[in-house]
N, C-alpha and C positions, 0 to 999 in steps of 0.2 A: 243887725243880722248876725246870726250864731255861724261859727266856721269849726268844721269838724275834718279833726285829718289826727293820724298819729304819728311818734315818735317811731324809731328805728326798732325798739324793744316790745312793742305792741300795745304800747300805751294809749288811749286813748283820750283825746284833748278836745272839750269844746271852749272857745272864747266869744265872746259878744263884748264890743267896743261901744261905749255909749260916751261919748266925747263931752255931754253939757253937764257930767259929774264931775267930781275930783277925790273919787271914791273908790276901791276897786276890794272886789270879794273872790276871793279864793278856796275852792273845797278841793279836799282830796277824797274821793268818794272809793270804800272797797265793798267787792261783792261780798260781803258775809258779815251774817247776824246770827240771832238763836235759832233762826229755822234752819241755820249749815250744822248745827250743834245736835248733842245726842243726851242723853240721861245721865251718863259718868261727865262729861264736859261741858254741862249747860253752865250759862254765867260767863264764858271763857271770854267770847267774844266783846262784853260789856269790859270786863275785866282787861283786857289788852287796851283797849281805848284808852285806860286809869293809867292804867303805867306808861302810857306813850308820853305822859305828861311830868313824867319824876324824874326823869335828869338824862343827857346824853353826853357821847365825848367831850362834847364841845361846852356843853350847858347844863349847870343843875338846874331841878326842878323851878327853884326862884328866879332863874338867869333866862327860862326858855319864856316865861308868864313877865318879866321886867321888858322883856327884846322888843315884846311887841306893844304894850299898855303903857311905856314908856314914848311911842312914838304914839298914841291916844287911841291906838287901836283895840281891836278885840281880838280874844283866839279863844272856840271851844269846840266840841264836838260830841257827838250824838251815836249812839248806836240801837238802831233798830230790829225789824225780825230778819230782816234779808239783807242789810247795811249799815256801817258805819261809816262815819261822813267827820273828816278836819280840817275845820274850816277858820279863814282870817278875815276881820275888814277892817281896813286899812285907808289912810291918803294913797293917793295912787301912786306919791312920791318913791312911796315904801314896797312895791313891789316885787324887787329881789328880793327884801327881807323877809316879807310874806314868804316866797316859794323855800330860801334858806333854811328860816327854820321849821317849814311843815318839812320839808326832804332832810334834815337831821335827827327831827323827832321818827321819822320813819324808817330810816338807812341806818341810827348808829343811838336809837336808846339802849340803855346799860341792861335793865331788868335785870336788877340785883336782887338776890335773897331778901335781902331785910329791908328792899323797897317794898318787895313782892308780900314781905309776911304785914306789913305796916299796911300795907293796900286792901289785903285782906280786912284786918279790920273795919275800914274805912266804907266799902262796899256793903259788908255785912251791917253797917247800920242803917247803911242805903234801904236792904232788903228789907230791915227792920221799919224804917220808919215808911219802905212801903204799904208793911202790915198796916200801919195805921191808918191806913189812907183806904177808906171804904171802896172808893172807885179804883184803885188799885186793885185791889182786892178781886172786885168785880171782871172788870177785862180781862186779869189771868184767868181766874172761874168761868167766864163766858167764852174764851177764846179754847177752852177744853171740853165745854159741852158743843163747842162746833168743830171741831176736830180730833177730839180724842188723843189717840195717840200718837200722831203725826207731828212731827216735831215742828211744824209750824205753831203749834200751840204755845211749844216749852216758853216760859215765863223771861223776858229778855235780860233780866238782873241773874239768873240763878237761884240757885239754894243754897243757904248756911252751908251745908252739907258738899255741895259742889266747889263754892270758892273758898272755905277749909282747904281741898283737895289739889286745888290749882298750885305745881310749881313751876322753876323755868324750861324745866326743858319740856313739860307741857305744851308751855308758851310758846316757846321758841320753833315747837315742832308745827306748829298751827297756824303761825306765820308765815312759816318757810311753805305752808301749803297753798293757805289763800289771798296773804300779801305780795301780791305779784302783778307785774304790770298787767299781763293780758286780765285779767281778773278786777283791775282798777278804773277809773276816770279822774282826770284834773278838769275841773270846774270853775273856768277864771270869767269875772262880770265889771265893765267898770272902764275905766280910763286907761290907757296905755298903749305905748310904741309897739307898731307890730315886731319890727328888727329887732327891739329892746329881749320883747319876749319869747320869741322864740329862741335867744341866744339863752337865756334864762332858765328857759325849761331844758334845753341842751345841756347848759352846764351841770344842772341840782339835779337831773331826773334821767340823763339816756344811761347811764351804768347801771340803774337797778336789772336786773336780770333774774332769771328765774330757770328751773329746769322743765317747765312745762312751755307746751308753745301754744295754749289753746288754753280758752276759760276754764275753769272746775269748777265753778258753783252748777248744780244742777236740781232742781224740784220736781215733787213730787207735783202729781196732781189731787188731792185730798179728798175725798167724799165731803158732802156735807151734810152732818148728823143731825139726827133729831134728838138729843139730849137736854135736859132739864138738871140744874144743880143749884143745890142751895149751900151755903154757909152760915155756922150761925154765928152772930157779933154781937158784942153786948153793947148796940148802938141806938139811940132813939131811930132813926130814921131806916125805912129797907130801900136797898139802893136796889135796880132790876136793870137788866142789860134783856132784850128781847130781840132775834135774826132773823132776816129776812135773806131770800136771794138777793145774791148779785152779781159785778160783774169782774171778773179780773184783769190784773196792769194792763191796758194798750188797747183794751176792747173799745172798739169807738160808737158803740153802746152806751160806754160809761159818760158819755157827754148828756144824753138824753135823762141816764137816770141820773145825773148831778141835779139837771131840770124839776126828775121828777121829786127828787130829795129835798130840796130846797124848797117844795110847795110841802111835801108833808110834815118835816120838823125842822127846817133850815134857821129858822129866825123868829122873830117877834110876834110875824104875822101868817106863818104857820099853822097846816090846821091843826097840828097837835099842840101846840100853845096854846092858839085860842082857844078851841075845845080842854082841854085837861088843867090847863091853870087859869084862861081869865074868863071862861062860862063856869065851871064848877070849880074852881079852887081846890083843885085835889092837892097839889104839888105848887112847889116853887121852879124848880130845874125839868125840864123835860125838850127833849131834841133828837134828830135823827142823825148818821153822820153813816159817811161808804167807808170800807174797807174795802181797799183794792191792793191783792199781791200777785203773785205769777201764778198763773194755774187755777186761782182762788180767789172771792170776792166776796161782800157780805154788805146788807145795810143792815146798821143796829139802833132799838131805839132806846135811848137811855133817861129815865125817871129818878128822883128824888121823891121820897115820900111817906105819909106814915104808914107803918102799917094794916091800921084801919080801911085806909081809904085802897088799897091794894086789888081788891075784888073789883072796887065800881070802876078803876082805874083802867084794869086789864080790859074790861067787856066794855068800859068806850074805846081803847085803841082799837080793838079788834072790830067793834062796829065801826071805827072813821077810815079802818084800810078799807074791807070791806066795799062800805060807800066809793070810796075815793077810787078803786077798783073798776069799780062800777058806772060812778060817773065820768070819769075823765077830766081833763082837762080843758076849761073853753079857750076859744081863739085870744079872748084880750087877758086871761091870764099866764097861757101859753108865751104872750108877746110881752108881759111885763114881766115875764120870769127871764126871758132868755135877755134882758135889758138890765134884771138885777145879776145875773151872772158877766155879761160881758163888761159888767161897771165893775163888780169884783178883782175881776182878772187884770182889766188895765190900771186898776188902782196898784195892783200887788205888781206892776211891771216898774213902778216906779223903786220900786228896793233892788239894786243891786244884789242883795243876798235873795232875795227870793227868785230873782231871773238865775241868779249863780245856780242855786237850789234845785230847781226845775231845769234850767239844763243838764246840770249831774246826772241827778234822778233817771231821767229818759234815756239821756245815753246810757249810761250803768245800765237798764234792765231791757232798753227795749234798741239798742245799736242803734238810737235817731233820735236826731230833736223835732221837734216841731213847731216851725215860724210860727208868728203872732197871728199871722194870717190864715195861717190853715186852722188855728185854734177857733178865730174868729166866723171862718168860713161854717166850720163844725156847728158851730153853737149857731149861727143860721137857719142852717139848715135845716133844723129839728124841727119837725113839724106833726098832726096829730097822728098820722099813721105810725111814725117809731115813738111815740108816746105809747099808744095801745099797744104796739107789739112788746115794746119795754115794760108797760105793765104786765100782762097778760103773764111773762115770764119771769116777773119778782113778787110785786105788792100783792099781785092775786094770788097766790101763792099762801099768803096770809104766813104767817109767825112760826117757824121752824124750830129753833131752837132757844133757849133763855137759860137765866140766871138772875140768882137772886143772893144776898149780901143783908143781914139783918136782923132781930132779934123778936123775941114774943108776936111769933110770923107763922099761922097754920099754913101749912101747903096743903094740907088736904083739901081746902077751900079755893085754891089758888088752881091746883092742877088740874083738877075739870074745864078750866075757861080754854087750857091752850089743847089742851088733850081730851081725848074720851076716856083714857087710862084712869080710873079712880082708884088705882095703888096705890098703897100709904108711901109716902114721901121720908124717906130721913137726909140728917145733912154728910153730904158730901158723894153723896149715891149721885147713880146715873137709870135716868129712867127712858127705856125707848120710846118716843112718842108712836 
């Protein structure tokens, strides 16, 4: 069972005690990512993450990554569009040291110049070698013909351009705004003394302080656009990212269309596997997958394939929503979906770091966790009425926005399937559906 209370300073803590491990996972989860960020300081947020990890009072860079992989642990951390997450797992033995050294890397790294100029490079090859990466490519390109200009779009690595720009007192300025406890969560999963840890979290964590007394991360609520973009890449294969409605963080909606997700591209048996890879062998890779943030939500369907086959591809998607639309769901596939989800979920309760994960998560954006059981009771519950009302208000909707990633690729052929618009297409344009 999760227990949520806070610190003196506003910090917010959930723990879950699972006694038959001897494991325990630690995140420190903060509100902000590229969607907090603007067009002069995109990147920044990725960029603090890097140097949280290059040395502090106490620890060089070597000595912070030895502390803990020396006791056979891990330590890494992640930065997304609305959070960055640092996180440890550990024996349970080691749980002060967990909390020690995430509260040093966060209270007293150096962010020296000539870490800061050496990190620079380091990122920019990041950015680089996400050029290479077609589906890279993609997701930044599709996540701006469904948003435009909303900074929820901006690309979560930055630009050459951007982290060039990045110094300390950038840095320093941008921490001191959104590194703060009200603004934060600690995400502890695993084995350990209650007494042990709350002295713990007392000693590494109740002096962080801040001059706000109230969150600042705040969102917009974004339109969602009907734009189309292409890029051209000198690659054998066009990669396509295609949007659908959906639903955003906390909508308890979003249980139904996971349901509905998982019958249209979730897996093997899939109607868009079956139909698009193993009835006509158009592609190898093809899937559906949610995008859910605050305010904002999206199902996208993402393809591998040549460009030839690009035309027949589009007009069976569009004819299997369509259908799928149309027909519904019957009761025993309704009943073997909400069975392949609830076996999902309880397999992924067995990782310590993904219960860690999932409770961060929740608290950070939505102030609640939510028991196993209300999870359990949710997916339930689901039945054909919030099926049809869920569809009715995504899949029928049919194909909203897209992108496409690829080379010796006519869109003029392409852009009649999603649109009536038959304007010539160039790359990198935005065309209103």
């Amino acid at each position: 069972m999760q227990n949520v209370f806070k610190l003196s300073n506003g910090l917010r803590v959930v723990t879950e005690k699972i006694e038959t491990v001897k494991s325990i996972s630690v995140g420190i989860w903060v509100e902000t990512g590229s969607r907090n960020e603007n067009k002069v300081n995109n990147g920044i947020s990725h960029f603090i993450e890097h140097m949280m990890f290059k040395g502090t009072e106490k620890r060089n860079a070597l000595e912070l990554a030895e502390s803990i992989e020396n006791v056979g642990g891990q330590i890494n951390a992640f930065t997304g569009r609305e959070a960055t997450c640092y996180y440890i797992k550990a024996l349970d033995e080691n749980l002060e040291l967990c909390l020690d050294v995430l509260s040093d890397m966060m209270f007293n790294s150096k962010f020296s110049e000539e870490d800061i100029e050496k990190e620079k490079g380091v990122v920019i090859e990041e950015i680089n070698m996400s050029e290479d990466s077609p589906e890279d490519v993609l997701a930044d390109l599709h996540s701006m013909s469904i948003w435009g200009e909303d900074s929820i779009s901006l690309p979560i690595l930055g630009t050459v351009d951007t982290v060039k720009s990045f110094n300390r007192e950038l840095i320093l300025e941008y921490i001191a705004e959104y590194y703060i406890p009200e603004n934060s969560v600690i995400s502890i999963c695993g084995n350990f003394e209650e007494d042990k840890l709350y002295n713990y979290l007392d000693k590494y964590f109740s002096t962080w302080k801040s001059l706000s007394n109230k969150r600042v991360t705040k969102y917009s609520t974004p339109i969602l656009l009907s734009d189309i973009l292409y890029k051209d890449k000198p690659i054998e294969q066009l990669h396509l990212s295609l949007g659908l409605k959906g639903y955003e963080l906390g909508n308890d909606k979003g249980y139904t269309l996971t349901l509905i997700n998982n019958i249209l591209g979730g897996g093997a048996s899939s109607i868009l596997f079956q139909k698009i890879r193993e009835e006509l062998g158009l592609c190898y890779s093809i899937y559906s997958y949610m995008s859910s943030y605050n305010n904002t939500g999206t199902i996208n369907i993402y393809a591998g394939l040549s460009p030839k086959y690009a035309e027949k591809a589009l007009k069976v998607i569009k004819k299997e929503l369509k259908e799928f639309a149309e027909i519904g769901v019957s009761s025993a596939l309704l009943n073997n979906t909400k069975n392949k989800i609830k076996a999902s979920y309880i397999l992924g309760l067995e990782s310590t770091s993904s219960r860690m994960f999932a409770n961060g998560k929740t608290l950070l954006f939505l102030n609640k966790v939510n028991s196993q059981e209300d999870i359990m009771d949710k997916i339930n519950a689901i039945d054909n009425d919030k099926v049809k009302m869920v569809m009715n208000e995504t899949i029928e909707k049919g194909i909203i926005n897209a992108a496409f990633v690829g080379n010796n690729f006519q869109m003029d052929s392409i852009f009649p399937i999603i649109s009536e618009d038959k304007k010539a297409f160039t790359e990198g344009s935005s065309i209103l559906v």
